[in-house]
N, CA and C atoms as an extended XYZ file, in Angstrom:
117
Properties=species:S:1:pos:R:3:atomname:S:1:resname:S:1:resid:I:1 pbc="F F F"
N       -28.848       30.498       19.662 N   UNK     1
C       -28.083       29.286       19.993 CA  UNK     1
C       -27.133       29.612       21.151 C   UNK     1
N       -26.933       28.490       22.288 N   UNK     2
C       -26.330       28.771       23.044 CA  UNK     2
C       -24.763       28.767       23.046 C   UNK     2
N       -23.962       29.042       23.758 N   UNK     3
C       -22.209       28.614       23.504 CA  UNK     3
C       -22.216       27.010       23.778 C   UNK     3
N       -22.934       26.294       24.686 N   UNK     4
C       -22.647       24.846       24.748 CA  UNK     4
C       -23.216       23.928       22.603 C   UNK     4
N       -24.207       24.644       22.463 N   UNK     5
C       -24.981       24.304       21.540 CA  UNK     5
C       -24.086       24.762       20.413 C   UNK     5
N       -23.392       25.686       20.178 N   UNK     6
C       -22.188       25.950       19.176 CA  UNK     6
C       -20.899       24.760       19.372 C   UNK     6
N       -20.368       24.925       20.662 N   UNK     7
C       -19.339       24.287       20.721 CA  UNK     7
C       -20.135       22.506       20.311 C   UNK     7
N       -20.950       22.262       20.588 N   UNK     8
C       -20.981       20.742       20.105 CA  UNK     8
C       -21.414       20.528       18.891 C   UNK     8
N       -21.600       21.259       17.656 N   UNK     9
C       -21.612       21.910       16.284 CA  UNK     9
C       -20.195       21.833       16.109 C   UNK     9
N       -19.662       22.365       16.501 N   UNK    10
C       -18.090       22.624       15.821 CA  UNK    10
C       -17.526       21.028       16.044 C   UNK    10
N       -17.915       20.671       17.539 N   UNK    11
C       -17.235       19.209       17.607 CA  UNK    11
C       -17.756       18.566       16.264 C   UNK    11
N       -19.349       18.083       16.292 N   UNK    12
C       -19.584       17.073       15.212 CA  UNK    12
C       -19.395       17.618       13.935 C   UNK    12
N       -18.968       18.854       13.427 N   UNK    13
C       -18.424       19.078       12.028 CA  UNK    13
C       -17.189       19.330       11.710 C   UNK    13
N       -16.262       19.339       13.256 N   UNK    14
C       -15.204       18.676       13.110 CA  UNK    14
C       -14.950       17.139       12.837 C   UNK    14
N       -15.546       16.250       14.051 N   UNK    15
C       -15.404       14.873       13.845 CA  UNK    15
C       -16.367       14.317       12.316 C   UNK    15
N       -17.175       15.007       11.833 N   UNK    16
C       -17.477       14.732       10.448 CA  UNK    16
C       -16.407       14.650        9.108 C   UNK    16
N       -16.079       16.174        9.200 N   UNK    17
C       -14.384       16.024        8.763 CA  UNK    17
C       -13.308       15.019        9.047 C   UNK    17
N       -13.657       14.706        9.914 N   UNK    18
C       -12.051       13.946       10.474 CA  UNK    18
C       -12.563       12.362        9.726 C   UNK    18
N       -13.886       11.806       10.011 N   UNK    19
C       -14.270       10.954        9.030 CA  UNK    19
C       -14.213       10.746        7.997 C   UNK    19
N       -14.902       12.173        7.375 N   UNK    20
C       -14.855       11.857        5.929 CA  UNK    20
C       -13.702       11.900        5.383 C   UNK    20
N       -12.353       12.968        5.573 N   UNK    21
C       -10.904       12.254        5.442 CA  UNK    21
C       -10.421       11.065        5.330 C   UNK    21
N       -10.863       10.242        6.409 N   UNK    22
C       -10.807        8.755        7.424 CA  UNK    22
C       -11.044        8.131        6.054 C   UNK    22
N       -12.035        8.636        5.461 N   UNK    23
C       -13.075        7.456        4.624 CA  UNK    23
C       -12.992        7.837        3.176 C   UNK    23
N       -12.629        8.818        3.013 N   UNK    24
C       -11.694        9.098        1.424 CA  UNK    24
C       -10.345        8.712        1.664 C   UNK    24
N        -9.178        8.825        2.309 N   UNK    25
C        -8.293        8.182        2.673 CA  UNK    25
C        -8.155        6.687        2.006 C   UNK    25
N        -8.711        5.785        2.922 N   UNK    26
C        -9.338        4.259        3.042 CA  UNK    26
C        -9.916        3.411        1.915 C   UNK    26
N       -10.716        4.282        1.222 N   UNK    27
C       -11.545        4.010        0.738 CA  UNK    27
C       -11.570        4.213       -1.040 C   UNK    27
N       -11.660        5.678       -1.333 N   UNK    28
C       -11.497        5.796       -2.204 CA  UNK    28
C        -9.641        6.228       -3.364 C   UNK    28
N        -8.945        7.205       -2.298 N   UNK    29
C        -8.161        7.149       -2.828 CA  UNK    29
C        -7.398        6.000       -3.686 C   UNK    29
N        -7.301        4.578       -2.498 N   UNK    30
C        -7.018        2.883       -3.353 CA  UNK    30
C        -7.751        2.889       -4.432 C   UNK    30
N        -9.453        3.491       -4.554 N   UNK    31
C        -9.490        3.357       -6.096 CA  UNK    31
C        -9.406        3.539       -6.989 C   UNK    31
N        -9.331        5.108       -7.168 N   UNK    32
C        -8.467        5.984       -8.004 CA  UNK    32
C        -7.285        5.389       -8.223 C   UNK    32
N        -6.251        5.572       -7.487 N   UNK    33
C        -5.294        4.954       -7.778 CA  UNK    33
C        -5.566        3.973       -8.937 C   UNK    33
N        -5.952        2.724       -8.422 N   UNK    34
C        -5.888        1.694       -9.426 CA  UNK    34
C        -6.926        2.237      -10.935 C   UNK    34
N        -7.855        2.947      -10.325 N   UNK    35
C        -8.421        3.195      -11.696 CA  UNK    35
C        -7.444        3.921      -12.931 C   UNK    35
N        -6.564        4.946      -12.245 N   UNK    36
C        -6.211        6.056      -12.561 CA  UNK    36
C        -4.633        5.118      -13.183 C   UNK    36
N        -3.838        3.875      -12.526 N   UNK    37
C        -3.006        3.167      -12.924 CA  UNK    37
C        -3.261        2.084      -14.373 C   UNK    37
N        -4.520        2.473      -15.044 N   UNK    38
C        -4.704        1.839      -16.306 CA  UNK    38
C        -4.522        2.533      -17.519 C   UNK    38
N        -4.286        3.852      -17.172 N   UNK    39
C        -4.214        4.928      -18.393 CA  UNK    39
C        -2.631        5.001      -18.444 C   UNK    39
């Protein structure tokens, strides 16, 4: 693998991370919460 071909690996499994944060954030934490606010 080349260094360009690494470095754009690290980008998209960085910006994968930064999503899936994004989208547990957003998404699920609000439901927990409320699930987790009935007990």
């Amino acid at each position: 693998m080349c260094h360009a071909e690494a470095i754009g690996l690290a980008i998209q499994i960085s910006g994968n991370a930064l999503f899936s944060s994004f989208y547990l954030n957003k998404l699920l934490i609000p439901v927990v919460k409320k699930e987790t606010a009935y007990y």
